[in-house]
C-alpha positions as protocol buffer text, in pm:
chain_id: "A"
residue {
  index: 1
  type: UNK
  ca { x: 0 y: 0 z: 0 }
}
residue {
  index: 2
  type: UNK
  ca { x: 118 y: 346 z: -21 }
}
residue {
  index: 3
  type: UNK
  ca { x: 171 y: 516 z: 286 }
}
residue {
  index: 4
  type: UNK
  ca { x: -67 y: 880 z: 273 }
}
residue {
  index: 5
  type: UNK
  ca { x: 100 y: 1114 z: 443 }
}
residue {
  index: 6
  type: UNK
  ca { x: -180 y: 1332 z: 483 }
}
residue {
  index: 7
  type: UNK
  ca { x: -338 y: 1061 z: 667 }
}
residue {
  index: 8
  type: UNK
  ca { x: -18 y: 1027 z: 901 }
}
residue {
  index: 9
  type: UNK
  ca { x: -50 y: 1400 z: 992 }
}
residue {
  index: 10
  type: UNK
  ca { x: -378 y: 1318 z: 1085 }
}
residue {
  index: 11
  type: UNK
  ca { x: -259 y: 1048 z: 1324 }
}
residue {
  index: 12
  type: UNK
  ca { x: -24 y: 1204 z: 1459 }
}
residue {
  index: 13
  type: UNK
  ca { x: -275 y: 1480 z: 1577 }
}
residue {
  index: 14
  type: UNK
  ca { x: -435 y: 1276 z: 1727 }
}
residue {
  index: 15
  type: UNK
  ca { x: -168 y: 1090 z: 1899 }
}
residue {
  index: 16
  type: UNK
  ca { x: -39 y: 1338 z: 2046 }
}
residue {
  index: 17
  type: UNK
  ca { x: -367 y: 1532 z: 2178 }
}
residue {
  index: 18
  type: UNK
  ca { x: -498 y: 1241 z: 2283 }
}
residue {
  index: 19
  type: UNK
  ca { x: -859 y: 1420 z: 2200 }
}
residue {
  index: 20
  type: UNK
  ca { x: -1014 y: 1407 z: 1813 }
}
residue {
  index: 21
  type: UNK
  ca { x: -1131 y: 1762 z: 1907 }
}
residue {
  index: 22
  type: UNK
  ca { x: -843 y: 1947 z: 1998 }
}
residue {
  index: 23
  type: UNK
  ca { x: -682 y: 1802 z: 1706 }
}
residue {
  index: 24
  type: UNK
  ca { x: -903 y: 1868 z: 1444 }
}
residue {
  index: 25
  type: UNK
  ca { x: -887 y: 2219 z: 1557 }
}
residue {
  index: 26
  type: UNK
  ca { x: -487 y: 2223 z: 1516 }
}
residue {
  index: 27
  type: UNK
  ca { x: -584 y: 2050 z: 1202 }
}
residue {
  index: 28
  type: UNK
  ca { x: -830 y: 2340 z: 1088 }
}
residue {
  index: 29
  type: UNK
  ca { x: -1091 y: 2015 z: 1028 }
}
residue {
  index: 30
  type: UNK
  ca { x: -1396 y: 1964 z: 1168 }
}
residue {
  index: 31
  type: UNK
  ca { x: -1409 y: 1638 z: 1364 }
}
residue {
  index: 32
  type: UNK
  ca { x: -1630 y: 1428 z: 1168 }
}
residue {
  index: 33
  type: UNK
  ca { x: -1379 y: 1471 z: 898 }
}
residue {
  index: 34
  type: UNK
  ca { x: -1107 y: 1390 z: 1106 }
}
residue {
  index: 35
  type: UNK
  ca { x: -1268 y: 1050 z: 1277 }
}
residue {
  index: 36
  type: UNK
  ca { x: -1376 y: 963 z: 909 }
}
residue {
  index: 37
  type: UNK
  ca { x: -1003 y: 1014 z: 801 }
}
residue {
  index: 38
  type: UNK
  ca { x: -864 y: 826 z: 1078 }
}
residue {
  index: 39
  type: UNK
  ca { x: -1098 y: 504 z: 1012 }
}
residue {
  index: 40
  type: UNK
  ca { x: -1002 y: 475 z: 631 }
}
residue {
  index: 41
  type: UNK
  ca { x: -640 y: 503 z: 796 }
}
residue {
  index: 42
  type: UNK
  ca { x: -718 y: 184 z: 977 }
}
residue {
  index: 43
  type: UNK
  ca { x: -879 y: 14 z: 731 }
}
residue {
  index: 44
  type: UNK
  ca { x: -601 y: 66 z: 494 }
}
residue {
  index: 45
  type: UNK
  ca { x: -342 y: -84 z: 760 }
}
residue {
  index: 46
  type: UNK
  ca { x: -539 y: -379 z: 870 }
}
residue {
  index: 47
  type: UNK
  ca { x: -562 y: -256 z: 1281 }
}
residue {
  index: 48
  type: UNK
  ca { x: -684 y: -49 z: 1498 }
}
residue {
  index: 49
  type: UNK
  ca { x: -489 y: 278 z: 1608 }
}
residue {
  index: 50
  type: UNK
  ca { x: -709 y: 403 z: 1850 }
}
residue {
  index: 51
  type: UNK
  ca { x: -901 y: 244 z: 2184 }
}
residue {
  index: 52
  type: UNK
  ca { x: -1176 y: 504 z: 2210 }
}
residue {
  index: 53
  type: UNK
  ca { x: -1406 y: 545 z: 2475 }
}
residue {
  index: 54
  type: UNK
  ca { x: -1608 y: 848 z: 2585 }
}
residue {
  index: 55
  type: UNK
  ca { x: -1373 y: 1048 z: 2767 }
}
residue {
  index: 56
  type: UNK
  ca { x: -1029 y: 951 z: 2658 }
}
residue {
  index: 57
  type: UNK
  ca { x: -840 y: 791 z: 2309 }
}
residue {
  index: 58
  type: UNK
  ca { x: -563 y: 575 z: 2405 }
}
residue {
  index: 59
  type: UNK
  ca { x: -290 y: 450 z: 2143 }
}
residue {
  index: 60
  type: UNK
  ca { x: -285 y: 78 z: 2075 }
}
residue {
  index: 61
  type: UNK
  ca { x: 52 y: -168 z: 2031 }
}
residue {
  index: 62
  type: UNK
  ca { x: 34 y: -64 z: 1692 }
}
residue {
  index: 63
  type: UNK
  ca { x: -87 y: 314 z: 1702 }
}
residue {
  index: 64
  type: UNK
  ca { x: 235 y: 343 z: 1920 }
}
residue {
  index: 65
  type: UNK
  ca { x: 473 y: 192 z: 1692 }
}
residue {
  index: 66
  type: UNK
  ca { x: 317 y: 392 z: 1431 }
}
residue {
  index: 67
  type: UNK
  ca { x: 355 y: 721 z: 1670 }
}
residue {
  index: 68
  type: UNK
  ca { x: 734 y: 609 z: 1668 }
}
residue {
  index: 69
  type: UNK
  ca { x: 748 y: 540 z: 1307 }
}
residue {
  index: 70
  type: UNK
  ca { x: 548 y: 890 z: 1252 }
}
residue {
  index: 71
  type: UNK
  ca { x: 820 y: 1109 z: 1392 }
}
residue {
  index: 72
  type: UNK
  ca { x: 1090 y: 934 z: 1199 }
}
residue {
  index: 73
  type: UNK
  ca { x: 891 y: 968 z: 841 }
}
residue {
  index: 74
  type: UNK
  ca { x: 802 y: 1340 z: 930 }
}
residue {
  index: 75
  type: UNK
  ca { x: 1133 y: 1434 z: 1030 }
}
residue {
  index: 76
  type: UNK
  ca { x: 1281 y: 1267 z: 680 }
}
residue {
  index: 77
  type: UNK
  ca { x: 982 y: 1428 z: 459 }
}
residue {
  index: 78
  type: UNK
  ca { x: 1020 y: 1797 z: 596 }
}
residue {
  index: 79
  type: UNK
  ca { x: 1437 y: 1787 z: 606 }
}
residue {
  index: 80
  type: UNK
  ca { x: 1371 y: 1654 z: 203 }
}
residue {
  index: 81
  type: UNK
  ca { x: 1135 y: 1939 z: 150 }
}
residue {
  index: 82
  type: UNK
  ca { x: 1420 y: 2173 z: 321 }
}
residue {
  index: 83
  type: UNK
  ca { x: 1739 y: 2027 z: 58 }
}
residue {
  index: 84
  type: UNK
  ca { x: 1487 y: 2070 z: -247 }
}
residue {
  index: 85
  type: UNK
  ca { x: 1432 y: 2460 z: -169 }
}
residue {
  index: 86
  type: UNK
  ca { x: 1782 y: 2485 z: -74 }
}
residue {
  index: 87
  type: UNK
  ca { x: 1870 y: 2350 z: -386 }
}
residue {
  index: 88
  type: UNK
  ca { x: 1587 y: 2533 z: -605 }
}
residue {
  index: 89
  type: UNK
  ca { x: 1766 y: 2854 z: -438 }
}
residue {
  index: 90
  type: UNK
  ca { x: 2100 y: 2748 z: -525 }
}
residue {
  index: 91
  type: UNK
  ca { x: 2177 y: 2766 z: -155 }
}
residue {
  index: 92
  type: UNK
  ca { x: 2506 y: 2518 z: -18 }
}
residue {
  index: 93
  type: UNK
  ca { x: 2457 y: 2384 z: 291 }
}
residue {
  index: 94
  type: UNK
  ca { x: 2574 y: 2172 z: 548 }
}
residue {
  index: 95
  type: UNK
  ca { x: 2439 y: 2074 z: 917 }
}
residue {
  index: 96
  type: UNK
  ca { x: 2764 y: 1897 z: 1165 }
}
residue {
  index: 97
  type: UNK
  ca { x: 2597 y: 1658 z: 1434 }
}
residue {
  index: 98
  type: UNK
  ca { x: 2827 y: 1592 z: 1734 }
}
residue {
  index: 99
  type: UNK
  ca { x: 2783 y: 1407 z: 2039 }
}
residue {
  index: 100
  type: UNK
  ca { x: 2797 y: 1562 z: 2372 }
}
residue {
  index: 101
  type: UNK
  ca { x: 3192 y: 1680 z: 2526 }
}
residue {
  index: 102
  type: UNK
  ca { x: 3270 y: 1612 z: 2150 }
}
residue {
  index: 103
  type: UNK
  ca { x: 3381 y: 1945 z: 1934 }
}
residue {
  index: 104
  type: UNK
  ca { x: 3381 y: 2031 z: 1568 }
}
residue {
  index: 105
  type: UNK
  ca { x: 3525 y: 2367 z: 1601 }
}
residue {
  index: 106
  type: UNK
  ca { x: 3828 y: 2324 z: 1441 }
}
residue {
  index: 107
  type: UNK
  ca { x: 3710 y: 2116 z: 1197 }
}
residue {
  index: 108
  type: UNK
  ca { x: 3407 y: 2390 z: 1130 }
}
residue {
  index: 109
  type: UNK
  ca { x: 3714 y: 2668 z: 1088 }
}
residue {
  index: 110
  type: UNK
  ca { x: 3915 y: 2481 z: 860 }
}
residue {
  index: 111
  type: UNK
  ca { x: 3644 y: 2396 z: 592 }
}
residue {
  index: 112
  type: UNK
  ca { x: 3478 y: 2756 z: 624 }
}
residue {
  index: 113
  type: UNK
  ca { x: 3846 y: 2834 z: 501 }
}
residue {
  index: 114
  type: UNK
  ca { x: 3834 y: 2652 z: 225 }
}
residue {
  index: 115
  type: UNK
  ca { x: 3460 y: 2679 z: 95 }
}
residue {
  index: 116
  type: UNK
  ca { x: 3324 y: 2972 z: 288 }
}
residue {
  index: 117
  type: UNK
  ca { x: 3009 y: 2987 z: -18 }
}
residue {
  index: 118
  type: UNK
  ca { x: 2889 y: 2663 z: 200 }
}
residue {
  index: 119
  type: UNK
  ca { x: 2657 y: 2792 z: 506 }
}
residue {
  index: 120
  type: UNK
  ca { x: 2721 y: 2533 z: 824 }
}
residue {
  index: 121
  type: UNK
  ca { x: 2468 y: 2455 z: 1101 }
}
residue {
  index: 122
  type: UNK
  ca { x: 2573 y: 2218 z: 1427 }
}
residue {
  index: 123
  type: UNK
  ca { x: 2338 y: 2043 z: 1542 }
}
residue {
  index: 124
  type: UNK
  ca { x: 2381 y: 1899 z: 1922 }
}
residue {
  index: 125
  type: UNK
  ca { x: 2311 y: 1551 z: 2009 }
}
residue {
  index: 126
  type: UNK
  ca { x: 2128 y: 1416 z: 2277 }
}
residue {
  index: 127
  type: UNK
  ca { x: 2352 y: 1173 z: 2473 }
}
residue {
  index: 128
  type: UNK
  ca { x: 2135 y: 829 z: 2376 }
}
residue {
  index: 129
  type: UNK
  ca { x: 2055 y: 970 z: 2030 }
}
residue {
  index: 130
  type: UNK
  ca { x: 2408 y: 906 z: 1837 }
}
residue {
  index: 131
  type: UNK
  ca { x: 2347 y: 792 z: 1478 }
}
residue {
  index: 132
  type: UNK
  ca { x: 1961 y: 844 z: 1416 }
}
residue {
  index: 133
  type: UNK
  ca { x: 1980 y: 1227 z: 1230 }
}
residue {
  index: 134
  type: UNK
  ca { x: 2251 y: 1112 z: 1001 }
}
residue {
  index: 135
  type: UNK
  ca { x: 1977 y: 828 z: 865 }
}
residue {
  index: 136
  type: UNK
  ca { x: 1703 y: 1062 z: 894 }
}
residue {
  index: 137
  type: UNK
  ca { x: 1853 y: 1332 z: 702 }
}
residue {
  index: 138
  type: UNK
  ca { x: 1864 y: 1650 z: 1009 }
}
residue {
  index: 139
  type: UNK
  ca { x: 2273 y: 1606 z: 905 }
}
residue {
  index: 140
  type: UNK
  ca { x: 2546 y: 1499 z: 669 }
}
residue {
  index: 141
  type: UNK
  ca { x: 2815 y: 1468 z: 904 }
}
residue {
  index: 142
  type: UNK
  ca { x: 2874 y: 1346 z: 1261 }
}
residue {
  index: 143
  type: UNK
  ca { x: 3112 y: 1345 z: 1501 }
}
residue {
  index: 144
  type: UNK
  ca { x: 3031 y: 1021 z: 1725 }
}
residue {
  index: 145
  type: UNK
  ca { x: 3125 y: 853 z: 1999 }
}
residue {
  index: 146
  type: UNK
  ca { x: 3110 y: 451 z: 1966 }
}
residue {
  index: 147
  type: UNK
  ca { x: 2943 y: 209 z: 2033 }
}
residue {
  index: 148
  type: UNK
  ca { x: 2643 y: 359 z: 1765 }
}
residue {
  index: 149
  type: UNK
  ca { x: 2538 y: 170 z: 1488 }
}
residue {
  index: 150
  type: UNK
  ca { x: 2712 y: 185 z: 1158 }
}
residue {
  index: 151
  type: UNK
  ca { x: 2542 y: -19 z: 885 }
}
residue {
  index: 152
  type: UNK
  ca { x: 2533 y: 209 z: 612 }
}
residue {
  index: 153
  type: UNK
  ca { x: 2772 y: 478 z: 723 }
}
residue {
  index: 154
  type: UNK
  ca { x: 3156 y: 557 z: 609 }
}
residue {
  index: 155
  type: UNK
  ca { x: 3322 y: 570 z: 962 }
}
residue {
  index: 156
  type: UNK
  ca { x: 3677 y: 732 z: 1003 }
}
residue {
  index: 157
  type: UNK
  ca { x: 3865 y: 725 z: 1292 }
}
residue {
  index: 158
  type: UNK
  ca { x: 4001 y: 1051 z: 1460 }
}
residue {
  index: 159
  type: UNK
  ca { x: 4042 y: 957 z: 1819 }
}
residue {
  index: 160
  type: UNK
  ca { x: 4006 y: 759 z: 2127 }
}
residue {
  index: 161
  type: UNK
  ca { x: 3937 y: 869 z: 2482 }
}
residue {
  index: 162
  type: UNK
  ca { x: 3899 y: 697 z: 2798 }
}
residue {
  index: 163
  type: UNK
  ca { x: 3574 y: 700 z: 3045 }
}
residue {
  index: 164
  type: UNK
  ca { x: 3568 y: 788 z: 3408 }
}
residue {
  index: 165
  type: UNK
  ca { x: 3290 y: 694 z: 3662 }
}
residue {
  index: 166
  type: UNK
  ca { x: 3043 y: 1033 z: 3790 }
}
residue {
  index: 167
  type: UNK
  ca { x: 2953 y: 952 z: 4142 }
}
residue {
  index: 168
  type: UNK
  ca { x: 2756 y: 1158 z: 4385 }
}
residue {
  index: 169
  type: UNK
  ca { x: 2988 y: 1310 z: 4652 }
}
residue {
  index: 170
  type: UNK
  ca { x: 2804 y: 1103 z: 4937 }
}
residue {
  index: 171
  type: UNK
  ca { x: 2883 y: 768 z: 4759 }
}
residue {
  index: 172
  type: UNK
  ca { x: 3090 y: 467 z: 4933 }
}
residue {
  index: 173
  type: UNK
  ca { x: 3414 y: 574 z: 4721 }
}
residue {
  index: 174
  type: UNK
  ca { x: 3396 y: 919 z: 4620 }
}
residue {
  index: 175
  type: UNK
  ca { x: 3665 y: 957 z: 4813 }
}
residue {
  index: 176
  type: UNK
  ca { x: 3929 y: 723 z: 4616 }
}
residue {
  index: 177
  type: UNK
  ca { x: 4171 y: 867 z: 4362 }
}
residue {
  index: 178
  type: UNK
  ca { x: 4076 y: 552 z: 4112 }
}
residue {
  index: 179
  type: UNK
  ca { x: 3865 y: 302 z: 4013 }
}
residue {
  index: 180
  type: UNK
  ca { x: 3799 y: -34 z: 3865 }
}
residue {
  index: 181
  type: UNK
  ca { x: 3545 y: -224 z: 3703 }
}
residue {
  index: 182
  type: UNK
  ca { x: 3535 y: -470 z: 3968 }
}
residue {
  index: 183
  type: UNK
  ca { x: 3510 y: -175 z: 4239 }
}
residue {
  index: 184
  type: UNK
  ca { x: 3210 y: -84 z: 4053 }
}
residue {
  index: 185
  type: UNK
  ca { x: 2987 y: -421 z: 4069 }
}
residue {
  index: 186
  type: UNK
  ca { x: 2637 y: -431 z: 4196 }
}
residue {
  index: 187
  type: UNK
  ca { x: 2620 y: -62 z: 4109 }
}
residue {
  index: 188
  type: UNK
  ca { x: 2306 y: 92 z: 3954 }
}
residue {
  index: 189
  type: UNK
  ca { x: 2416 y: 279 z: 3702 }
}
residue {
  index: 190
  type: UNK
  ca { x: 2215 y: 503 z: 3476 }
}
residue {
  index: 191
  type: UNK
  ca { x: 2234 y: 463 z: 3132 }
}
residue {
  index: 192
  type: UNK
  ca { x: 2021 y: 441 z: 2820 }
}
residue {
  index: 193
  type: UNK
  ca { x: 1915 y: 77 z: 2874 }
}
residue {
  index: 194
  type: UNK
  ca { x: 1822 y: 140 z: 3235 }
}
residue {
  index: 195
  type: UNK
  ca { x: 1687 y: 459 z: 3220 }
}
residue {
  index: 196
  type: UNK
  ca { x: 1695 y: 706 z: 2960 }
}
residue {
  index: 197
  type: UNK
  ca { x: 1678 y: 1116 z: 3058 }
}
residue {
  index: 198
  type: UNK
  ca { x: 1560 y: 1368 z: 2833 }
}
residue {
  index: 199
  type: UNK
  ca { x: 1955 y: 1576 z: 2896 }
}
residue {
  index: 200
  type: UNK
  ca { x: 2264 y: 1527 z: 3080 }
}
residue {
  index: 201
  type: UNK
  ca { x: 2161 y: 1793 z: 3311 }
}
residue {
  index: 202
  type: UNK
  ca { x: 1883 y: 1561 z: 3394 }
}
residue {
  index: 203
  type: UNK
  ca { x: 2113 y: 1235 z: 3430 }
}
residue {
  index: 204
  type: UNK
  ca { x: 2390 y: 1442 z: 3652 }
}
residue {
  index: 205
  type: UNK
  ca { x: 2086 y: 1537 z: 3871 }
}
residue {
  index: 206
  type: UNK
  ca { x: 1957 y: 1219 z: 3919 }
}
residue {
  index: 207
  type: UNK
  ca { x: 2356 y: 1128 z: 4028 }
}
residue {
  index: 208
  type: UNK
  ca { x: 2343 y: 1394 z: 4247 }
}
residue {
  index: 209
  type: UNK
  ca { x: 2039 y: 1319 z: 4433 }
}
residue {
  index: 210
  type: UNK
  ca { x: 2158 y: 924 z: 4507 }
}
residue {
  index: 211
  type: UNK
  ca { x: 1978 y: 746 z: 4269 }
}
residue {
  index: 212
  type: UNK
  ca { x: 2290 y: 567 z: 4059 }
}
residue {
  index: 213
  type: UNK
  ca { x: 2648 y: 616 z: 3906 }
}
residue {
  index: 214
  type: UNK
  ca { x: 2755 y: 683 z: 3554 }
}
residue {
  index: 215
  type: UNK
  ca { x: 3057 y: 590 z: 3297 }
}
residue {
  index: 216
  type: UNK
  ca { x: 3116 y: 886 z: 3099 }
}
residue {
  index: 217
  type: UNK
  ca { x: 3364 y: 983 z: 2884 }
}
residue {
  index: 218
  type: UNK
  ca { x: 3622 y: 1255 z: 2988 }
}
residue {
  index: 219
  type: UNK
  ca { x: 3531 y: 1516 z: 2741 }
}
residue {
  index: 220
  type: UNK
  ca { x: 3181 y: 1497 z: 2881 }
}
residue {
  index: 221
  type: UNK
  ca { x: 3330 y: 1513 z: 3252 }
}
residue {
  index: 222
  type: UNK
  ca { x: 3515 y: 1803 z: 3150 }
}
residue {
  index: 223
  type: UNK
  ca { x: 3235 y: 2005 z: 2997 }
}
residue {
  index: 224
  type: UNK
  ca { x: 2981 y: 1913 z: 3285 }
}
residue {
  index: 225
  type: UNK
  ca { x: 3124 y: 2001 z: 3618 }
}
residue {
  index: 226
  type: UNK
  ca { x: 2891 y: 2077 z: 3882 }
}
residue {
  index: 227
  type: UNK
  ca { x: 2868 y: 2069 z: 4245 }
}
residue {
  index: 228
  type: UNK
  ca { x: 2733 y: 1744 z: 4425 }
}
residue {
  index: 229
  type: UNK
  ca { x: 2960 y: 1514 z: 4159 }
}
residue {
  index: 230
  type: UNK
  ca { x: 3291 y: 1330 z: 4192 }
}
residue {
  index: 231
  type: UNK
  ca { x: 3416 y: 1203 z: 3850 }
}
residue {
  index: 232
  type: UNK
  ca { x: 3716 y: 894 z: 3896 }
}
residue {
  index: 233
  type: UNK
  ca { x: 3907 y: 701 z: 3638 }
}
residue {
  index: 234
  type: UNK
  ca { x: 3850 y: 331 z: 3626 }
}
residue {
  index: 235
  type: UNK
  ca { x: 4197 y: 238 z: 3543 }
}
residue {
  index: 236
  type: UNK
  ca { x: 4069 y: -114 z: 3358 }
}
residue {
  index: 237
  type: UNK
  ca { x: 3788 y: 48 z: 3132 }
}
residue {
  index: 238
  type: UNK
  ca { x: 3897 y: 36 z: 2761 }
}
residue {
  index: 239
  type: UNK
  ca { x: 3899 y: 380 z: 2601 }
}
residue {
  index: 240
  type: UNK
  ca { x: 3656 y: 461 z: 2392 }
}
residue {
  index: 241
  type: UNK
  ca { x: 3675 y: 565 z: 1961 }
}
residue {
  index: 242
  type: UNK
  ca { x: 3545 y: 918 z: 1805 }
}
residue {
  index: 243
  type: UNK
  ca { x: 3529 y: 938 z: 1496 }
}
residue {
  index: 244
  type: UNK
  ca { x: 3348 y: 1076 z: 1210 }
}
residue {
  index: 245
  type: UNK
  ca { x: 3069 y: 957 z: 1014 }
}
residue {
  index: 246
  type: UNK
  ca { x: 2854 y: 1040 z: 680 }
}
residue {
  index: 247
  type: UNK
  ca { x: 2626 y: 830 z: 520 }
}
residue {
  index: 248
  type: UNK
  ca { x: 2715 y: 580 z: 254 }
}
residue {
  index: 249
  type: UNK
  ca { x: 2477 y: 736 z: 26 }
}
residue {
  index: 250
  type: UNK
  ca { x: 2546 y: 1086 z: 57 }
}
residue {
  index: 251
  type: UNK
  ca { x: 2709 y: 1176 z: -274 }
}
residue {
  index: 252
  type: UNK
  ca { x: 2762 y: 1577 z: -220 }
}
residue {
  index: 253
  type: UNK
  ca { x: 3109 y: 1681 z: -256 }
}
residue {
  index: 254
  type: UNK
  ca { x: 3090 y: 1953 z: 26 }
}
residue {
  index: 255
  type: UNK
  ca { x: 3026 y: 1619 z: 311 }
}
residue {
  index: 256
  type: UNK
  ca { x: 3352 y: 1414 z: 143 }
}
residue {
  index: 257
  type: UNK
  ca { x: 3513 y: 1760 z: 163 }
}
residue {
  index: 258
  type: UNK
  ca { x: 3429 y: 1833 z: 509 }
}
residue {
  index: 259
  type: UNK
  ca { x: 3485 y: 1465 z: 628 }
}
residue {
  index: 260
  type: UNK
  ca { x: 3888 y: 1510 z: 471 }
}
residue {
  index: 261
  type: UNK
  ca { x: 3934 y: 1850 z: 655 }
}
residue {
  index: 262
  type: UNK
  ca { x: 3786 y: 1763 z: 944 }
}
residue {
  index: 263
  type: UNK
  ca { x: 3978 y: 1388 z: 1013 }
}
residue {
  index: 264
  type: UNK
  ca { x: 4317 y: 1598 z: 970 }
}
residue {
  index: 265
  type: UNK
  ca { x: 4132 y: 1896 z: 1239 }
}
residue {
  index: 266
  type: UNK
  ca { x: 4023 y: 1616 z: 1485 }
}
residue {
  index: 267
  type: UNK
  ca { x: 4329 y: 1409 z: 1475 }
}
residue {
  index: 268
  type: UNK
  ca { x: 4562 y: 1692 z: 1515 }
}
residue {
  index: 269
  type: UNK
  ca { x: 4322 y: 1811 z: 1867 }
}
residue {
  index: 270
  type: UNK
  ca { x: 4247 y: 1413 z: 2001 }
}
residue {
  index: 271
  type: UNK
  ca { x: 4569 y: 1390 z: 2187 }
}
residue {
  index: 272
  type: UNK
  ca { x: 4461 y: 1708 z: 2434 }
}
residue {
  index: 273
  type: UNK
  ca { x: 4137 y: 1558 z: 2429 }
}
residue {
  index: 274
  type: UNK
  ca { x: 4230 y: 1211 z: 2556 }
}
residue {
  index: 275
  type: UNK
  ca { x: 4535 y: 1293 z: 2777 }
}
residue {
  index: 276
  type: UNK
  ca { x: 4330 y: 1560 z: 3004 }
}
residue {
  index: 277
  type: UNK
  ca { x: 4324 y: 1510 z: 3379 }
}
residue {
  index: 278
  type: UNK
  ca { x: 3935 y: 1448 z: 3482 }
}
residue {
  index: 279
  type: UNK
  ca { x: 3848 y: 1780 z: 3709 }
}
């Protein structure tokens, strides 16, 4: 079948109001148009999206892995429609993801040297987010921290660095100049799997406030001091590998430009990154 995306919109109104009414009004439908819309939408797939009762609409299994599914397709469809009129407007541009205590800096510096016509937007990462914007189109390059996952992205390596342990200052060892693994067992510690937070500032709070440890890499210890946390090396930990990534299928010669300059940039600054002394 072929997916209407007009009828996605819908859904996602709906989804996310939680009330056919409010979102027919976003919508600028009347709701009988909208509940008529969002029936042919479940016909089409097979399932029901909705469970609807008199005061509430609840998502279903499969209206929430459509919601999911929904943000992804939206966020690929408008960053399309934003290359086309880029393109239409003979426009050059470029957006840099890069994953938190990571920096692109230099690397941004360097390529504005060389092609300053090409306009160049960073975009931020959340901590747990990684990979998804370079398959989703938001940007062309990225400069990651592994583990991530790589099918379908050209990977270089610019530098390694190693991870410390963020304690609150009231924990067992936060007194200890080092750590290792082992000193670390039985520990609840935060991390995507376990518990994912909406921002760092969010996951160092939680530390804080007693409620489990973190292993984070040094950059990120560096550029998130703040009282109430203790940040140790674990002497055992393997270091972990930046490096840069575009996808596979991204043909422009301004991303295989910037992906040249920028290895040389990074791998010329990843010594001072990986040698620093956690504060």
């Amino acid at each position: 079948m072929d997916l209407d995306l007009r009828k996605l919109r819908y859904f996602t109104a709906v989804a996310e109001h939680r009330q056919f009414g409010r979102a027919a009004q976003e919508l600028f439908i009347t709701q009988p148009v909208l509940s008529r819309q969002i029936r042919a939408f479940e016909q089409e797939l097979g399932c029901a999206l909705f469970t609807r009762t008199t005061r509430s609409v609840e998502l279903t299994p499969a209206g929430r892995q459509l919601y999911e599914e929904a943000r992804r397709i939206g966020t690929v469809v408008d960053t399309a429609v934003r290359r086309v009129q880029e393109a239409a407007r003979g426009e050059q541009h470029l957006v840099v993801a890069f994953s938190p205590g990571l920096h692109v800096s230099e690397a941004i510096r360097a390529f504005t040297a060389r092609r300053p016509e090409v306009a160049i937007d960073v975009l931020p990462l959340r901590w747990w987010e990684q990979d998804a914007p370079l398959r989703d189109g938001r940007a062309h390059v990225g400069h990651l921290r592994r583990p991530f996952d790589d099918t379908g992205l050209r990977t270089v390596p610019v530098g390694r660095e190693s991870k410390v342990a963020c304690l609150p200052v009231t924990h067992r060892l936060a007194g200890r100049e080092s750590l290792t693994s082992a000193d670390l067992d039985g520990e609840p510690v935060l991390d995507a799997r376990t518990r994912r937070t909406s921002s760092l500032d969010e996951k160092f709070e939680l530390i804080a406030s007693g409620q489990g440890i973190a292993l984070v890499p040094l950059s990120i210890a560096g550029s998130y001091t703040r009282p109430g946390l203790v940040y140790l090396p674990v002497t055992d930990f393997p270091p972990v590998e930046t490096c840069l990534a575009v996808p596979e299928n991204d043909c422009t010669d301004r991303a295989a430009e910037f992906l040249a300059v920028a290895t040389t940039a990074l791998r010329r600054a990843a010594p001072a990154v990986a040698s620093a002394a956690p504060p």
